[in-house]
C-alpha positions in Angstrom: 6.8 16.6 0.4 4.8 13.1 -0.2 3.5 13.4 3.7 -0.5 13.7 1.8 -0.2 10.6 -0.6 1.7 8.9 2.1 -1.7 9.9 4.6 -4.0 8.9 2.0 -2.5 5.5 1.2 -2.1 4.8 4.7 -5.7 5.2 5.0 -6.8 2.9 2.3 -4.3 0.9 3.5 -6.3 0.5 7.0 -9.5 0.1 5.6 -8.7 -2.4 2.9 -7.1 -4.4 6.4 -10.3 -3.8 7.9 -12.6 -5.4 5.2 -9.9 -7.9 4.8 -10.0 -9.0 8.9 -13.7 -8.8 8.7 -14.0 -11.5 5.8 -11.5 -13.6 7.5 -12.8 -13.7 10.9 -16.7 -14.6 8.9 -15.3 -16.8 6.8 -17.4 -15.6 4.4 -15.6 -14.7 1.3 -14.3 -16.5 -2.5 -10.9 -17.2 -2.3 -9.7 -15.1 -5.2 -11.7 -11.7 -4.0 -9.6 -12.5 -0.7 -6.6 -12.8 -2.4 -6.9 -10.0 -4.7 -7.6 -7.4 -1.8 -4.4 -8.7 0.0 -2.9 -8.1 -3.5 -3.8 -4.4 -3.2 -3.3 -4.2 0.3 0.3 -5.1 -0.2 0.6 -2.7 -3.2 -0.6 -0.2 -0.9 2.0 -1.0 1.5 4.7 -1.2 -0.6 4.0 2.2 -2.4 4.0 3.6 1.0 7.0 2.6 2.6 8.7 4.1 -1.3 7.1 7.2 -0.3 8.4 6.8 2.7 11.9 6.5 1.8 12.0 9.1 -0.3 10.4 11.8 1.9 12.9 11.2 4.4 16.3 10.7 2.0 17.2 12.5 -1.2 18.9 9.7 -2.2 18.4 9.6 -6.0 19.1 5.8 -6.2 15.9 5.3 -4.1 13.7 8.1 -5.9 15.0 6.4 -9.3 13.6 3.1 -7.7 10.4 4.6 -6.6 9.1 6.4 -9.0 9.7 3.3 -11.6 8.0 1.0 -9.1 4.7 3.2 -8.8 4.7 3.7 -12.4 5.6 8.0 -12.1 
């Protein structure tokens, strides 16, 4: 049911990692661009384990939960 949004976020999920590792590893990079793309990053992460969860149960607690965490 979610498996497209779940694919999609899970590839901006890897690519915001990417940019993220690449900074770190330059050291190149302002301290609050960092931390606002590990902000994102663990949005992203957290929206997709929701999606997740509720792909694989129909419990209604955890769709409630979901859908008021990602703002649907």
């Amino acid at each position: 049911m979610y498996e497209n949004r779940i694919k999609h976020l899970q590839d901006a999920h890897a690519a915001l990692n990417k940019r993220i590792d690449g900074m770190e590893s330059t050291g190149v990079f302002e301290d609050r661009q960092l931390n606002e793309m590990k902000s994102q990053r663990l949005h992203l992460k957290q929206e997709i384990d929701l999606l997740e969860k509720m792909n694989n149960s129909h419990n209604e607690v955890a769709t409630k939960e979901a859908k008021r965490l990602i703002g649907s």
